[in-house]
N, C-alpha and C positions, 0 to 999 in steps of 0.2 A: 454618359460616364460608364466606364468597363466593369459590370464587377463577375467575376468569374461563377462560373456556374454550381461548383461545391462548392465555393462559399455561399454566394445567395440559397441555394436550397437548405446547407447546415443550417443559417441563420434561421431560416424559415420552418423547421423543424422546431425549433427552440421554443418558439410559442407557442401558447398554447390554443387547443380548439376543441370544438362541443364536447368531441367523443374520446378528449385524449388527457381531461384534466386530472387524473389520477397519476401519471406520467410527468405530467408538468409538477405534480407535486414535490414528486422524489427527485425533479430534479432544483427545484428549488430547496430543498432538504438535505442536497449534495453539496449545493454552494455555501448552505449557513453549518453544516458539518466542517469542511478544508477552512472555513471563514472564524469558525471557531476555535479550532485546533490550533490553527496560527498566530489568531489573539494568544491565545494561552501560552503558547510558547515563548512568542515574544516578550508576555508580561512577566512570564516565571524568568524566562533569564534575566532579563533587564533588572527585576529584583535582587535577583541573585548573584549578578554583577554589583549592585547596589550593597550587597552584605559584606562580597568577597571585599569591595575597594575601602568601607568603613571598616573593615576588622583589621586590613591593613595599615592605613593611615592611622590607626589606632597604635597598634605594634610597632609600626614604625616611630612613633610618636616619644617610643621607650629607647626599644632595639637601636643597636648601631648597623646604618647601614654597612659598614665593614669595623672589623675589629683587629686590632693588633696587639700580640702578646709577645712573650720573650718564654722559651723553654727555660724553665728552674723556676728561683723563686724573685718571679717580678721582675718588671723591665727599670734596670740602674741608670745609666743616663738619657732619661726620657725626653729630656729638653730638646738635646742636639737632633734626635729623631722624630720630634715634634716638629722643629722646622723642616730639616731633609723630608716629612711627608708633605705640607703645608705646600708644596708647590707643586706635588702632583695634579698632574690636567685632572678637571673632575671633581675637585675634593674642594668643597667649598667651606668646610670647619672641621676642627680636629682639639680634642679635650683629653686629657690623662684619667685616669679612673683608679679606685680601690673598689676591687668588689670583696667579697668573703661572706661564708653564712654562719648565722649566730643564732640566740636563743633572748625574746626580748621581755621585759615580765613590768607588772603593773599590777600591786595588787596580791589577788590571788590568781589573774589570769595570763598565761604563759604561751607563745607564740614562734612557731620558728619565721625566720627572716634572714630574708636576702639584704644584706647592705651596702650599699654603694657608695664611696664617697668619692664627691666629685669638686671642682670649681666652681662657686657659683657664677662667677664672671664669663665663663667658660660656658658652662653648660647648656645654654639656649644656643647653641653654635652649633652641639649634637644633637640638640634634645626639647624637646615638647611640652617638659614635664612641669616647666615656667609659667606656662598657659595655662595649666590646668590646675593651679593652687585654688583651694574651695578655703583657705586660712591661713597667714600670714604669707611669708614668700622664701625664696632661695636666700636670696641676700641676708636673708636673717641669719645664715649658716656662719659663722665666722672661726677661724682657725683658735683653736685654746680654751673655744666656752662651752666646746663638748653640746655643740645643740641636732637635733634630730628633727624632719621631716618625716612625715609618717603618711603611710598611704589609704584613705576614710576609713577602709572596712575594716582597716589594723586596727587605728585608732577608736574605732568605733569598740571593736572588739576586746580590746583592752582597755575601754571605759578614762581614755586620758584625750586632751584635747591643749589648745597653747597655753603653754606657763607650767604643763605638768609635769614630772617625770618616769621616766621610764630606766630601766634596769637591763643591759646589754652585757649579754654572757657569752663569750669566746668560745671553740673549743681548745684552744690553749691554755694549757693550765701553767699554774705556780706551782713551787717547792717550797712550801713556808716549815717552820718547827710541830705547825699543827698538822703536815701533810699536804697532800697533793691537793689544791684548789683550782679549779676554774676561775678565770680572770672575767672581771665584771668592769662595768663605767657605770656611773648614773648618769644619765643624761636628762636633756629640757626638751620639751616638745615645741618646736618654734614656726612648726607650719602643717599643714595637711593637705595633700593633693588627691586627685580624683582624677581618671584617665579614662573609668569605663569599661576598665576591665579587669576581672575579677584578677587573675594572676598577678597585675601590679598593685591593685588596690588594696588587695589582703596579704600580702606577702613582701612588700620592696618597701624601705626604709632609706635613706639620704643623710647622708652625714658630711660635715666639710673631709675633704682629700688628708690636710695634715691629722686629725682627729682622728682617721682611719687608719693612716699609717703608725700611728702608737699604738690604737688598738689592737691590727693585725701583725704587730710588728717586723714594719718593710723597711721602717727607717727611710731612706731617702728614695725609696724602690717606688715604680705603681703597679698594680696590677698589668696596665694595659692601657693603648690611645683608641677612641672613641672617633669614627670619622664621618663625615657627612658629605651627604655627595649632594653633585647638580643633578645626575639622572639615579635615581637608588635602582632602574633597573637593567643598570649596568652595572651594580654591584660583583655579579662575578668574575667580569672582565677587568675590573680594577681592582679588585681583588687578587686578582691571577697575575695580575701586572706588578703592585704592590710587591708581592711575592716572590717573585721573580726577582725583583733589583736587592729587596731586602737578603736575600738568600735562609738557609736554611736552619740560622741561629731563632727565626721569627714566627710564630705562626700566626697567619692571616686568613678569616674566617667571614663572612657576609654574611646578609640575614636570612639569602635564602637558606642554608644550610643551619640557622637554628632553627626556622621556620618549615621544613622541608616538610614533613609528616603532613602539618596542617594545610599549608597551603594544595599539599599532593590530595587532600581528601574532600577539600573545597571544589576542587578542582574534577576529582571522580564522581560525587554527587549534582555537580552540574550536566556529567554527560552523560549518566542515571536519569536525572528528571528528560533531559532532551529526548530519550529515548522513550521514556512512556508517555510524555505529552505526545510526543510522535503520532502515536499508535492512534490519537484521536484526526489526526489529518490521514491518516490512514484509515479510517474508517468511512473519512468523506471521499478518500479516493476509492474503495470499495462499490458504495454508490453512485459513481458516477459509470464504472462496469455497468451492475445493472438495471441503471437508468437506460444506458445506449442498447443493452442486450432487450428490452420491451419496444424500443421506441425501433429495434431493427425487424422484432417479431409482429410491429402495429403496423408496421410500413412494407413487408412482403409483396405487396402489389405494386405501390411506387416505385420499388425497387426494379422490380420486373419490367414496367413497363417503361424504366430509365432505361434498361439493358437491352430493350427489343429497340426503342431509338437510338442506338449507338455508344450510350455511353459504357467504358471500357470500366471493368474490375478495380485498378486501381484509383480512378474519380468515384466510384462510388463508394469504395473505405475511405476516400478523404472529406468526402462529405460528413461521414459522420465523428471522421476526428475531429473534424470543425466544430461538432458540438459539443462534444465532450472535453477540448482545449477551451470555449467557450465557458463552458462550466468552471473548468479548473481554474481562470483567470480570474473571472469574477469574483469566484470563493477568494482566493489568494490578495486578490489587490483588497478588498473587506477585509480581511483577516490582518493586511499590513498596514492597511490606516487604522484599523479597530485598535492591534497590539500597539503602535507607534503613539497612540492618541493616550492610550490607558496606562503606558511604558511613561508618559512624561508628566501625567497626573498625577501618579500613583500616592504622593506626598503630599496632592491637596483632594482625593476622592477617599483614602482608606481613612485619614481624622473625622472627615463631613459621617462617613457609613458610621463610626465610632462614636458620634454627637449623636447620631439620629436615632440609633439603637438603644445606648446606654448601654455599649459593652466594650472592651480592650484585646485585641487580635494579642498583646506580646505585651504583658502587666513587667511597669520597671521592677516589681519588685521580683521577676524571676530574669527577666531578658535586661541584660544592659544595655541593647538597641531596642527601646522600647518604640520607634518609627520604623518603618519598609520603607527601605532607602532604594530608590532607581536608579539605575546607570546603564542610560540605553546606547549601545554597540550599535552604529550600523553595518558592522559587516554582520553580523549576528542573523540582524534585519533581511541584509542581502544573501548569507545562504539559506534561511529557513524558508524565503520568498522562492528564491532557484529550485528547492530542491523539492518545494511543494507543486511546483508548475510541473516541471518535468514528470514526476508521479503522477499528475493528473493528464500528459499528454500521453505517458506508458499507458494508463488505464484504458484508454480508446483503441488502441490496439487490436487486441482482439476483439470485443463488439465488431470494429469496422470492418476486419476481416472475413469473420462471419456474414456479414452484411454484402460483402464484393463475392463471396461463395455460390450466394443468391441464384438458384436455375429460373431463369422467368418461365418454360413453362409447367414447371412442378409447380410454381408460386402461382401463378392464372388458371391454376387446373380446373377450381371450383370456383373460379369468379366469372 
């Protein structure tokens, strides 16, 4: 069987022997460095993909994938443009909405709040927030009996729960004989929901669509249509389509664009962590330099007496990129079964470490993802694996060059 000559002799450098086990150390110290740095990396993004895709599915859960409003006050005939959007490609539900912000009181404890009224018949067509009732339901919402949903942390905070009432203050006011008043309802508390996250739970309120419209006084107006898509992340492309046919009486809005900040800063702390886990596969390419730079100063006679039998400059630096490519794979392929392995446990190893200890990495009562959610990327996989190899066949470079410099009789001089 053929095997070529730097390869066989790179291989054969590799191990180790009496006088050279200090050498063999650091190069097994090379491979469990690149071996480690790429676990890490793997598992932090795979993580971190994990938080980005639950904070979204969360938001999204709320958010409308795209939004549509009318310039002035409130879209008038909503119906007719309910149906004209309801057959756009893409839009697989579409709901009317009142939003407006109020002030909601219980007691002696007082809250500002987002209030939304929606359909309940509707609503699960936009929206999430059906699923996530921790006390009564939507359905309970009914046109005339003035009832409220309340989202836990509100209601928790305002000490009211089902059957109780609450006190909703406009900032619309009245002209009465006693002066200027702000406009109130009392309302029943007919359900509680829970999403997860702190912005809806303590702050968004639900009320039926006709209830809101007397409140906010639209009269037959909504705020706006709610739409749901089959891809949400084509959102801006249908969006931009939307838009387009609707012309410039409409504004149409998608969730990247409320979300834009957050997602852009989710998004820059991932490629912050990439870069300093980095630095640790960087440090095992480091060592793999000078591992080959000892193993080229231990072998100055081998060398030598390769060059006096014929072999040319450029086979002897491939010899020892061979081992130093060697090294880098090794490292690298450990590093992508270790990260890949620990990438798709991560949701039954970090509870077992959390039993075993008696302690909690993310306590619910500060983190609302009190689990490390994974979502392992393999392209992620496939550049962190590419871009670690290559680093490690750059690092041979020099060593082997140095090594093909080699004068065999300066190197023989004292042997």
């Amino acid at each position: 069987m053929f095997h070529p000559l730097e390869l066989f002799i790179g291989l054969r450098y590799t191990r180790a022997k009496r006088r050279n086990h200090f050498i063999s150390f650091i190069t097994l110290i090379s491979m469990l460095g690149i071996a480690l740095g790429v676990t890490a990396l793997i598992t932090v993004l795979s993580v971190m993909n994990g938080f980005e895709r639950e904070l979204q599915q969360r938001i999204l859960g709320m958010a409308s994938d795209v939004t549509i409003t009318e310039y002035g006050n409130g879209v008038g005939d909503w119906q007719s443009l309910e149906k004209r959007i309801a057959g756009t490609p893409g839009v697989t539900g579409v709901a009317p909405y009142v939003q407006g912000e109020a002030m909601v009181t219980a007691g002696r404890a007082v809250s500002g709040v987002l209030i939304q009224g929606i359909m309940p018949s509707q609503q699960g067509a936009v929206s999430d927030v059906g699923r996530h009732m921790v006390a009564g339901k939507l359905s309970n919402l009914r046109p005339g009996e003035f009832g409220i949903v309340l989202g836990k942390e509100l209601a928790a905070y305002l000490g009211v729960g089902p059957g109780d009432h609450v006190t909703v203050i406009t900032p619309d006011t009245t002209v009465t004989p006693a002066g200027i008043l702000p406009r109130f309802r009392r309302f029943t508390v007919v359900g509680v929901f829970s999403v997860g996250m702190y912005q809806y739970d303590r702050s968004m309120a639900f009320i039926d669509i006709q209830d809101a419209s007397r409140l906010f006084r639209l009269d037959d107006r909504v705020t706006g249509l709610r739409l749901k898509l089959e891809n949400v992340m084509a959102a801006p492309q249908v969006a931009a389509g939307i838009g387009h046919t609707l012309g410039p009486r409409y504004w149409v809005s998608d969730w990247t664009e409320e979300n834009a900040n957050f997602f852009h800063a989710v998004k820059t702390e991932k490629t912050v962590m990439f870069v300093i886990l980095f630095l640790i596969v960087a440090v095992g390419v480091f060592n793999i330099v000078s591992t080959l730079v000892m193993v080229v100063t231990d072998k100055q006679s081998d060398i030598a007496i390769l060059r006096t039998l014929g072999l040319s400059p450029g086979r002897v630096m491939r010899i020892f990129m061979v081992q130093g490519t060697l090294i880098g794979f090794i490292g690298v392929l450990l590093g992508v079964l270790g990260g890949v392995l620990l990438s798709l446990n991560v949701e039954t190893i970090v509870p077992a470490i959390e039993h075993l200890f008696h302690v909690q990495f993310l306590s619910p009562q500060v983190y609302y993802i009190s689990q490390l959610p994974s979502h392992l990327e393999w392209r992620d996989v496939l550049h962190i694996g590419v871009i670690a190899f290559v680093l490690s066949v750059l690092a041979t470079v020099y060593p082997a060059w140095r090594a093909a410099r080699t004068q065999p009789a300066e190197a023989l001089r004292y042997d």
